[in-house]
N, CA, C and O atoms as a GROMACS GRO file, in nm:
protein
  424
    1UNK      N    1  -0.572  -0.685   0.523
    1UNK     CA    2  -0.495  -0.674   0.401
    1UNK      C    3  -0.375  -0.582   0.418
    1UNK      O    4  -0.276  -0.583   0.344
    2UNK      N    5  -0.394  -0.495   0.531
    2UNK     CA    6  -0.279  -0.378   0.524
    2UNK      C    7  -0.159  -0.452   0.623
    2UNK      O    8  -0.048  -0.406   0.595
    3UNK      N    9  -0.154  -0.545   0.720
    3UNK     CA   10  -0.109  -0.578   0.791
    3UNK      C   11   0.048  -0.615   0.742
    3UNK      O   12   0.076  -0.708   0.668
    4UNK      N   13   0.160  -0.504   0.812
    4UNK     CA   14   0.248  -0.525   0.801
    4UNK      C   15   0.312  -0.406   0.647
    4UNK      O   16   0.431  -0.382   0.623
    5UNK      N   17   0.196  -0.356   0.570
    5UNK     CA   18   0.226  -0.297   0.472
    5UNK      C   19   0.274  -0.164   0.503
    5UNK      O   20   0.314  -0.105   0.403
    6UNK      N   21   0.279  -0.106   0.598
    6UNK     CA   22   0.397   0.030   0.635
    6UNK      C   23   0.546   0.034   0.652
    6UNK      O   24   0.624   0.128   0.669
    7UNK      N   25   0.570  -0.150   0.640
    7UNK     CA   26   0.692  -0.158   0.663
    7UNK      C   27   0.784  -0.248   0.546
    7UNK      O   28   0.898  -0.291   0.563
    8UNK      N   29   0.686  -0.265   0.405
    8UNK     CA   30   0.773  -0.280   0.316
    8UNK      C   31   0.798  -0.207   0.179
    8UNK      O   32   0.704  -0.127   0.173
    9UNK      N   33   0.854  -0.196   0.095
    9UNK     CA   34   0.882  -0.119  -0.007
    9UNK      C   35   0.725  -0.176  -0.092
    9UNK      O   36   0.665  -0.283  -0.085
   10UNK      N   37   0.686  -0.008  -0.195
   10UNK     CA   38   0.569  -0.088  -0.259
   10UNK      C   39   0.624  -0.033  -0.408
   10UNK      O   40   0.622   0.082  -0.451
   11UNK      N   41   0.670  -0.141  -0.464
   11UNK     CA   42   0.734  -0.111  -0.596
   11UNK      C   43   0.553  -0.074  -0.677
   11UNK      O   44   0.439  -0.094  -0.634
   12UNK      N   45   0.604  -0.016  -0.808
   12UNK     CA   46   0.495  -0.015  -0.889
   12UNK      C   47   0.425  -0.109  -0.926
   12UNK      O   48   0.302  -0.108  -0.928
   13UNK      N   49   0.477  -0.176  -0.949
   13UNK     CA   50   0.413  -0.330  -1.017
   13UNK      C   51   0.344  -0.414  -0.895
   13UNK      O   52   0.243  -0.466  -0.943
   14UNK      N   53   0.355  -0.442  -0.784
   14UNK     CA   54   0.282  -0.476  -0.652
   14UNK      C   55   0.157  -0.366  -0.605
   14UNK      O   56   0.051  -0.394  -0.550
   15UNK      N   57   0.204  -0.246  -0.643
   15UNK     CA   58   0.081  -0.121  -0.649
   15UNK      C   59  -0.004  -0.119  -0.724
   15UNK      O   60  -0.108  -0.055  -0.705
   16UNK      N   61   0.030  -0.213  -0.864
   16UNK     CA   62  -0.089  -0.223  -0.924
   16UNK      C   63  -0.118  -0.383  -0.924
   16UNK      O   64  -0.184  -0.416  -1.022
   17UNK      N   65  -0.092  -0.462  -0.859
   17UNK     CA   66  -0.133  -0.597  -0.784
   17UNK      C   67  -0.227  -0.555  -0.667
   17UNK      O   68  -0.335  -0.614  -0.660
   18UNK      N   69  -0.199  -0.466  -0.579
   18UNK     CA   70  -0.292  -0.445  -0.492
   18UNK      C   71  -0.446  -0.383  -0.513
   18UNK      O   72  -0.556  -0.422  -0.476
   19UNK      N   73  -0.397  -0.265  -0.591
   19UNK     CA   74  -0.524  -0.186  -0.702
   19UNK      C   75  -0.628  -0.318  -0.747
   19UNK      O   76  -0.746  -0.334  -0.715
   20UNK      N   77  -0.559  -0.385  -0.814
   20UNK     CA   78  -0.633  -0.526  -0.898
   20UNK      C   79  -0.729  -0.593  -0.788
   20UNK      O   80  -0.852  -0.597  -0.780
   21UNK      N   81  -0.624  -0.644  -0.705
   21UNK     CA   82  -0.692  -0.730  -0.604
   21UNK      C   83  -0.796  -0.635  -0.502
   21UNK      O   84  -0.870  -0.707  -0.434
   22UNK      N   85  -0.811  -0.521  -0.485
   22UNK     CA   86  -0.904  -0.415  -0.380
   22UNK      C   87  -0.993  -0.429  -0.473
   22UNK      O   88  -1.104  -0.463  -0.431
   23UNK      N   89  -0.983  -0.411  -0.608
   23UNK     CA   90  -1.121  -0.378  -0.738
   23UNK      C   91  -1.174  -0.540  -0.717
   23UNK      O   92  -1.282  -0.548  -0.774
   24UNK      N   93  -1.152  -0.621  -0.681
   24UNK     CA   94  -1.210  -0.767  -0.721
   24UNK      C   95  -1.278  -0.822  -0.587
   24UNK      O   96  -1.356  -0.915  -0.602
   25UNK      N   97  -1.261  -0.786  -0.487
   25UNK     CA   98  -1.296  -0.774  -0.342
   25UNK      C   99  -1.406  -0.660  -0.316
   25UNK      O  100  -1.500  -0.705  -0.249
   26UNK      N  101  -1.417  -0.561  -0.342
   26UNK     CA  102  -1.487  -0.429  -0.388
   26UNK      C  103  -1.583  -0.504  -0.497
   26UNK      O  104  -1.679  -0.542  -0.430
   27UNK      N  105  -1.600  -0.535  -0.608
   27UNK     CA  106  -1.696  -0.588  -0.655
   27UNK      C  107  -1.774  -0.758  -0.583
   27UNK      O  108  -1.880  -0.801  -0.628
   28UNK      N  109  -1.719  -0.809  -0.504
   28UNK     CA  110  -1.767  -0.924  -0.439
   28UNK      C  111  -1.811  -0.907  -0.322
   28UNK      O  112  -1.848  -1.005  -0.259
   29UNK      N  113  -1.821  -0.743  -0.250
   29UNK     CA  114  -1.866  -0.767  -0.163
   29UNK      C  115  -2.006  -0.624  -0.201
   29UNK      O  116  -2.103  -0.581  -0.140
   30UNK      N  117  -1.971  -0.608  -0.274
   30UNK     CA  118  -2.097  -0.455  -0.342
   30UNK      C  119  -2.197  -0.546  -0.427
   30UNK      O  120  -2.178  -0.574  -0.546
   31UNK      N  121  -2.288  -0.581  -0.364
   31UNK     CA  122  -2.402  -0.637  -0.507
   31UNK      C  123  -2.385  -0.584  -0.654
   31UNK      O  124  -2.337  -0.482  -0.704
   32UNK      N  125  -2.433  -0.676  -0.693
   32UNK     CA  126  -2.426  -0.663  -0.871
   32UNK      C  127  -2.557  -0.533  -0.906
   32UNK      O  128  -2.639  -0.555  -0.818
   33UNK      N  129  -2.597  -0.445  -0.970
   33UNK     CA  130  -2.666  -0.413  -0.981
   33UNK      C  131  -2.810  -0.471  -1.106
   33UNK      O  132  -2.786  -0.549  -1.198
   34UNK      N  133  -2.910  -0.430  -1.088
   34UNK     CA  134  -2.996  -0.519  -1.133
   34UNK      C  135  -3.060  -0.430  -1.268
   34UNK      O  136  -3.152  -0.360  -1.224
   35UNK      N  137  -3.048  -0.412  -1.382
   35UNK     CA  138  -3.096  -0.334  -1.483
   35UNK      C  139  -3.166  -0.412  -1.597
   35UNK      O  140  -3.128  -0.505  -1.668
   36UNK      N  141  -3.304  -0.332  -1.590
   36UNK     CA  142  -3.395  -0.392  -1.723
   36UNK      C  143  -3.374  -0.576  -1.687
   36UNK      O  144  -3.351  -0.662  -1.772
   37UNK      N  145  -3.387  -0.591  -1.574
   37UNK     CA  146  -3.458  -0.774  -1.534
   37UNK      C  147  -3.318  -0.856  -1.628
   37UNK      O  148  -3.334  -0.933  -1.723
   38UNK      N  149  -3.180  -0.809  -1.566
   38UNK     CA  150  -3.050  -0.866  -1.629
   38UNK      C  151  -2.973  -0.772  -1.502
   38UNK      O  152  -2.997  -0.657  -1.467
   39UNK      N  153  -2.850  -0.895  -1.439
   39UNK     CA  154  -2.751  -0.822  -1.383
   39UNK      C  155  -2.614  -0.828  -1.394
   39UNK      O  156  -2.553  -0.934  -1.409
   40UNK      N  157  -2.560  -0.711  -1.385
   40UNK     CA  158  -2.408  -0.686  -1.414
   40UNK      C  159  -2.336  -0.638  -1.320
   40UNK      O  160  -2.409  -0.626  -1.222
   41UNK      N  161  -2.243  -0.609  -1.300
   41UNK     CA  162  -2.148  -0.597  -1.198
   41UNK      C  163  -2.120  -0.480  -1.240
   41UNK      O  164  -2.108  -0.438  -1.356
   42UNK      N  165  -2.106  -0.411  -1.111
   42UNK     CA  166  -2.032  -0.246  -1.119
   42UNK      C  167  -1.930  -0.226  -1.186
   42UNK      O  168  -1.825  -0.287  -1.168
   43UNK      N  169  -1.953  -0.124  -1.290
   43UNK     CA  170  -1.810  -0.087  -1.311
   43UNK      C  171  -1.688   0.030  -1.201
   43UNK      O  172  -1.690   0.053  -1.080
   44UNK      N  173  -1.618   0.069  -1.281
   44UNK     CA  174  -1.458   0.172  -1.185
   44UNK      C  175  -1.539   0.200  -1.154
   44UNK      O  176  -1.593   0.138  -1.063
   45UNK      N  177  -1.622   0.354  -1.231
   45UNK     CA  178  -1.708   0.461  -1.168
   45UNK      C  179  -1.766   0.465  -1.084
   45UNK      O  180  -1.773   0.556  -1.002
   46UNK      N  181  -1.847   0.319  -1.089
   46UNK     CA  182  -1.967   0.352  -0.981
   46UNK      C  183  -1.856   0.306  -0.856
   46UNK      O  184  -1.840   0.373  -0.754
   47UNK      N  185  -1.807   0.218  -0.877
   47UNK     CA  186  -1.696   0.158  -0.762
   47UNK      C  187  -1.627   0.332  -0.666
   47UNK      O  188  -1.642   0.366  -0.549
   48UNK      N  189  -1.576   0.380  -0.748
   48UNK     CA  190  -1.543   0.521  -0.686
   48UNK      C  191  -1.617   0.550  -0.632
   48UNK      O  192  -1.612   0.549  -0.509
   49UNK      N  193  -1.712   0.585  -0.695
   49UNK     CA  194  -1.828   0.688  -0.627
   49UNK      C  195  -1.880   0.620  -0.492
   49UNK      O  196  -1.894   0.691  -0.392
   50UNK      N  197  -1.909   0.483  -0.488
   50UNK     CA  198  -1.949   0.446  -0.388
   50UNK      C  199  -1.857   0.484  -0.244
   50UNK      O  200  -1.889   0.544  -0.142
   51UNK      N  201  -1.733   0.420  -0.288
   51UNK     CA  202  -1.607   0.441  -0.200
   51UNK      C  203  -1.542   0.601  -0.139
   51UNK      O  204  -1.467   0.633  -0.048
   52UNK      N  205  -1.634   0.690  -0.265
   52UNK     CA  206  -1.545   0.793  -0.247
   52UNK      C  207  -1.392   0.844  -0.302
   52UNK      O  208  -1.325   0.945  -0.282
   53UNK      N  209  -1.372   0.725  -0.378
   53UNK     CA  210  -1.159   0.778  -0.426
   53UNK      C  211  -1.121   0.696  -0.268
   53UNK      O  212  -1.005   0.736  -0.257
   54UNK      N  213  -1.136   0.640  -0.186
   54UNK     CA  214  -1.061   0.648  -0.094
   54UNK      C  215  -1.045   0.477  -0.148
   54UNK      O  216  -1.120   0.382  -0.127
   55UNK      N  217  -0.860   0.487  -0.256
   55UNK     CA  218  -0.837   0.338  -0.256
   55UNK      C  219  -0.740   0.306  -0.154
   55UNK      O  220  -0.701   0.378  -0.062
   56UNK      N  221  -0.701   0.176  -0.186
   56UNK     CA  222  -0.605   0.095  -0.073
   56UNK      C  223  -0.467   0.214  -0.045
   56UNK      O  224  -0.415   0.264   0.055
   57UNK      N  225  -0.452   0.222  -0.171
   57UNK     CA  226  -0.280   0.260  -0.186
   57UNK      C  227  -0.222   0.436  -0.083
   57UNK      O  228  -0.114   0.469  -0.035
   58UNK      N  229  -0.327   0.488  -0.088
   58UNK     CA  230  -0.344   0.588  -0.022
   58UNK      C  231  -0.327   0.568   0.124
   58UNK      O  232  -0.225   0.604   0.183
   59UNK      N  233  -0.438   0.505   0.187
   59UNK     CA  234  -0.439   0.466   0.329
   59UNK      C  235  -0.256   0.375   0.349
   59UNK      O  236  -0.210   0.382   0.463
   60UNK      N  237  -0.199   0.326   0.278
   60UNK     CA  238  -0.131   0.238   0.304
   60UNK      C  239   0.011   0.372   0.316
   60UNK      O  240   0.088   0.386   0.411
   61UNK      N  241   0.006   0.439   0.208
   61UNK     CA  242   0.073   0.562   0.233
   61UNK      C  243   0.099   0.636   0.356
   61UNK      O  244   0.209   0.666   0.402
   62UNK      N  245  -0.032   0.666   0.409
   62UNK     CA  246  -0.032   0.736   0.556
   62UNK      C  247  -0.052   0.641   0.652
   62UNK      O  248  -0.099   0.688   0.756
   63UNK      N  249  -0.036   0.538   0.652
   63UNK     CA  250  -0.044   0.458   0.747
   63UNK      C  251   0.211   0.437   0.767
   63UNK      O  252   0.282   0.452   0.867
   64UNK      N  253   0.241   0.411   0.658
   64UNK     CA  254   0.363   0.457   0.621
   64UNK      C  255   0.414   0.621   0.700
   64UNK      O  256   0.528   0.641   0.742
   65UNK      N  257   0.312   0.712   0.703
   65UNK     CA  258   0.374   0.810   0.748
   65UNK      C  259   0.360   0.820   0.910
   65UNK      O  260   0.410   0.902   0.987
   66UNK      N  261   0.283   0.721   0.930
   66UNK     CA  262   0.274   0.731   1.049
   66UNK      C  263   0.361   0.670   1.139
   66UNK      O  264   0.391   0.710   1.252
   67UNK      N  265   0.405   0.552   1.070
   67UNK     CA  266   0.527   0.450   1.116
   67UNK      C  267   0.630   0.539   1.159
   67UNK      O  268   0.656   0.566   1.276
   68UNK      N  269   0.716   0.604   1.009
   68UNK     CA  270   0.785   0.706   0.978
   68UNK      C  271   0.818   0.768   1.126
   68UNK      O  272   0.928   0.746   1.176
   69UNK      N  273   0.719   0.850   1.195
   69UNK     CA  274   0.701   0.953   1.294
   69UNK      C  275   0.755   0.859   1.386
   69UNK      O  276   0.861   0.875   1.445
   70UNK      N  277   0.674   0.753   1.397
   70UNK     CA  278   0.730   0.680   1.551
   70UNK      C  279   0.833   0.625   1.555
   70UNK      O  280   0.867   0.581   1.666
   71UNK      N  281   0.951   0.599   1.406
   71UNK     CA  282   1.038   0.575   1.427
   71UNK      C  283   1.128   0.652   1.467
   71UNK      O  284   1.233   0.619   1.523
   72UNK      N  285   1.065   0.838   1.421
   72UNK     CA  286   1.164   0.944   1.473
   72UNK      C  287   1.147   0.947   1.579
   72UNK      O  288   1.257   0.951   1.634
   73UNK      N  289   1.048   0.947   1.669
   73UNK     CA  290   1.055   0.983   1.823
   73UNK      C  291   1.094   0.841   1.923
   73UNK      O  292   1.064   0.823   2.041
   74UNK      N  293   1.158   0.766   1.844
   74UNK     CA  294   1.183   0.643   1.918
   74UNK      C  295   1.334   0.655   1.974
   74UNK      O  296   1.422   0.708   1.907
   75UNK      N  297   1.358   0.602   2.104
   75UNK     CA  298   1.489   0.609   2.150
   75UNK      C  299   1.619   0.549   2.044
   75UNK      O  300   1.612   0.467   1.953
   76UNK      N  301   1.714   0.609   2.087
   76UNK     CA  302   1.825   0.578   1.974
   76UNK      C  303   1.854   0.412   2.029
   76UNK      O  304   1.866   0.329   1.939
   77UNK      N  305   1.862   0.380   2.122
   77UNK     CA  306   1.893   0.255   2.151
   77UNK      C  307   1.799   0.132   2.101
   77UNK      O  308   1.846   0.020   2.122
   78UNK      N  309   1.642   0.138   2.024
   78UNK     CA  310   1.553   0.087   2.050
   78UNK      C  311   1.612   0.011   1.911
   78UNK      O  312   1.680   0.090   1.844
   79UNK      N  313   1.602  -0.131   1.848
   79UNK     CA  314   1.639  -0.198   1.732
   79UNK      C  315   1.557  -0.146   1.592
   79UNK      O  316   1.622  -0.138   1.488
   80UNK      N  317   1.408  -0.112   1.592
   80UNK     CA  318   1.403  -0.039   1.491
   80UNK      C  319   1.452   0.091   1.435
   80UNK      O  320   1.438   0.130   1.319
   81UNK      N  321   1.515   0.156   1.542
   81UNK     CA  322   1.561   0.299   1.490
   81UNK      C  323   1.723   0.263   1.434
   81UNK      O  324   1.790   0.317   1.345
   82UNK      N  325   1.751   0.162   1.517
   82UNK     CA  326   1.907   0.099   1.458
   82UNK      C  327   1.890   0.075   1.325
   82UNK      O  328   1.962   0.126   1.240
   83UNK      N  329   1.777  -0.018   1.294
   83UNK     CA  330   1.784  -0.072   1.159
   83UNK      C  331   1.785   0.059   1.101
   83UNK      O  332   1.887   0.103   1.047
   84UNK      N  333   1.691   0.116   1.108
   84UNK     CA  334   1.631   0.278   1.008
   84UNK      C  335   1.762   0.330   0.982
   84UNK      O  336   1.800   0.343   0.865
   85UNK      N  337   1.846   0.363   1.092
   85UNK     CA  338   1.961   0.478   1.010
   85UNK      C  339   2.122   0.362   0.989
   85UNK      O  340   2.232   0.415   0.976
   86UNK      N  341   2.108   0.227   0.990
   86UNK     CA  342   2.149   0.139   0.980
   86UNK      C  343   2.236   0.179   0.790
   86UNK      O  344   2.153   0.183   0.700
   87UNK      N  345   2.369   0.201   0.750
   87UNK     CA  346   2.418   0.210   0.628
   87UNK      C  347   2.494   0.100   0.562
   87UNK      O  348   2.616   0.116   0.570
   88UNK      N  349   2.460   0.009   0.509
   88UNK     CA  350   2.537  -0.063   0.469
   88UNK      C  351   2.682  -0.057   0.449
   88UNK      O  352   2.704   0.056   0.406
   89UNK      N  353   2.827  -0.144   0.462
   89UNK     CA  354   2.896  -0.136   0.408
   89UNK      C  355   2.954  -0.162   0.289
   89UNK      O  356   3.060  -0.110   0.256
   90UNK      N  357   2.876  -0.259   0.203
   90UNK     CA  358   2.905  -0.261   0.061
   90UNK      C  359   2.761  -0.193   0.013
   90UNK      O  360   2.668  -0.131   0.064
   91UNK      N  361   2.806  -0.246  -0.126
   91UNK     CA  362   2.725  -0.226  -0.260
   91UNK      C  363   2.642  -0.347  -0.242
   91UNK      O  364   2.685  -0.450  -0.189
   92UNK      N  365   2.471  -0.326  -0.306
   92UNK     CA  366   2.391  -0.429  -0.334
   92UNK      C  367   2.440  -0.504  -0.454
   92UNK      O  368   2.491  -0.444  -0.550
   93UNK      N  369   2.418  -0.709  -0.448
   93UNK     CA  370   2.443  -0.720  -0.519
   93UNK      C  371   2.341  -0.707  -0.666
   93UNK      O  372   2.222  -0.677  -0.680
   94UNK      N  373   2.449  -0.746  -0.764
   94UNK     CA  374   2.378  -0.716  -0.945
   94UNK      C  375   2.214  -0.748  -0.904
   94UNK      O  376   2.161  -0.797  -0.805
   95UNK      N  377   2.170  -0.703  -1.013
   95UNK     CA  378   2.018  -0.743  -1.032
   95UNK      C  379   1.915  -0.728  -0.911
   95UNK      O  380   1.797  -0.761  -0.913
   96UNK      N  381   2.000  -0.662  -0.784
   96UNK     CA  382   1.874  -0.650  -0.664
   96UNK      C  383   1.813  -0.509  -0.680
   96UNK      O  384   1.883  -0.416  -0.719
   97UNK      N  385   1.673  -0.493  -0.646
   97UNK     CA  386   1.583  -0.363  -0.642
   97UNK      C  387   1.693  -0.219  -0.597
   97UNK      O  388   1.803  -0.229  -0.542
   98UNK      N  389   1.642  -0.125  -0.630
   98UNK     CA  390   1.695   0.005  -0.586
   98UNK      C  391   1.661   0.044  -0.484
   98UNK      O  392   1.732   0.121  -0.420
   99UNK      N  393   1.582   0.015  -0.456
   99UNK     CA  394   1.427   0.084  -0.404
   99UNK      C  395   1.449   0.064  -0.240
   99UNK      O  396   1.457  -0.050  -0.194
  100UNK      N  397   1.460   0.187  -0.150
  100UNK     CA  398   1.445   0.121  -0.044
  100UNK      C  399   1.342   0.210   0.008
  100UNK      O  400   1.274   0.290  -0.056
  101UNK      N  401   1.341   0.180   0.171
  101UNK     CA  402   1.197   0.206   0.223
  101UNK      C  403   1.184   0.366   0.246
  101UNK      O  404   1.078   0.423   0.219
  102UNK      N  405   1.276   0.425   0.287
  102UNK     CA  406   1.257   0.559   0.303
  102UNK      C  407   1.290   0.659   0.162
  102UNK      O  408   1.296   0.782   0.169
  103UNK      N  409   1.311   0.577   0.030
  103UNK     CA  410   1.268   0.648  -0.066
  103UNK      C  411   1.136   0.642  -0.127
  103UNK      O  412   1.114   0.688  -0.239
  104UNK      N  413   1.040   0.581  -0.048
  104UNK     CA  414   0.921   0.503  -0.082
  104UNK      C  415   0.814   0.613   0.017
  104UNK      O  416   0.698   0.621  -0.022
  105UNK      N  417   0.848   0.682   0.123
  105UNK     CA  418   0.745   0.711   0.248
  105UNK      C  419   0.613   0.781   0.174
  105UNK      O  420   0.492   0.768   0.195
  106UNK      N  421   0.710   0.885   0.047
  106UNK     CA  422   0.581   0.981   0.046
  106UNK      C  423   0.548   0.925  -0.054
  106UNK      O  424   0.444   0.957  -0.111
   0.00000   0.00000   0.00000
């Protein structure tokens, strides 16, 4: 699921697409619990607790900071470090995102 996710912008609204989709995967693979001979499906809480707090969005963060690092210690000649300090010469056009990747790391 993370594959490739250190290297694109994670707007809010896809952060809570991912949240959604980890909680629905997380309950399909955690048995239902079985109470008074009737079963229901975990709720958040127990979902945390099981997991610990450790959700997607976090790992995907430091997996991001880790990229980050190897792009600093990468030779200046190498094409990802080109792209990285790479400045556009115009303006984005109307209606495109703000958002780019290295205002996103932390």
């Amino acid at each position: 699921m993370t594959y490739v996710s250190e290297k694109c912008v994670l707007e809010e609204n896809i952060i809570l697409k991912v949240l959604v989709f980890e909680r629905k995967i997380l309950r399909g693979i955690l048995e239902p619990t079985k109470e008074n001979q009737t079963w229901r499906i975990k709720n958040n809480e127990e979902l945390d607790k099981l997991i610990k707090h450790g959700i997607i969005v976090n790992y995907i963060k430091a997996q991001r900071l880790c990229w980050f690092e190897h792009i600093q210690k990468m030779l200046e000649a190498r094409a990802h470090k080109e792209v990285f300090k790479w400045n556009p010469l115009t303006r984005r056009p109307r209606g495109r995102t703000k958002y780019r990747w290295e205002d996103n790391i932390i």
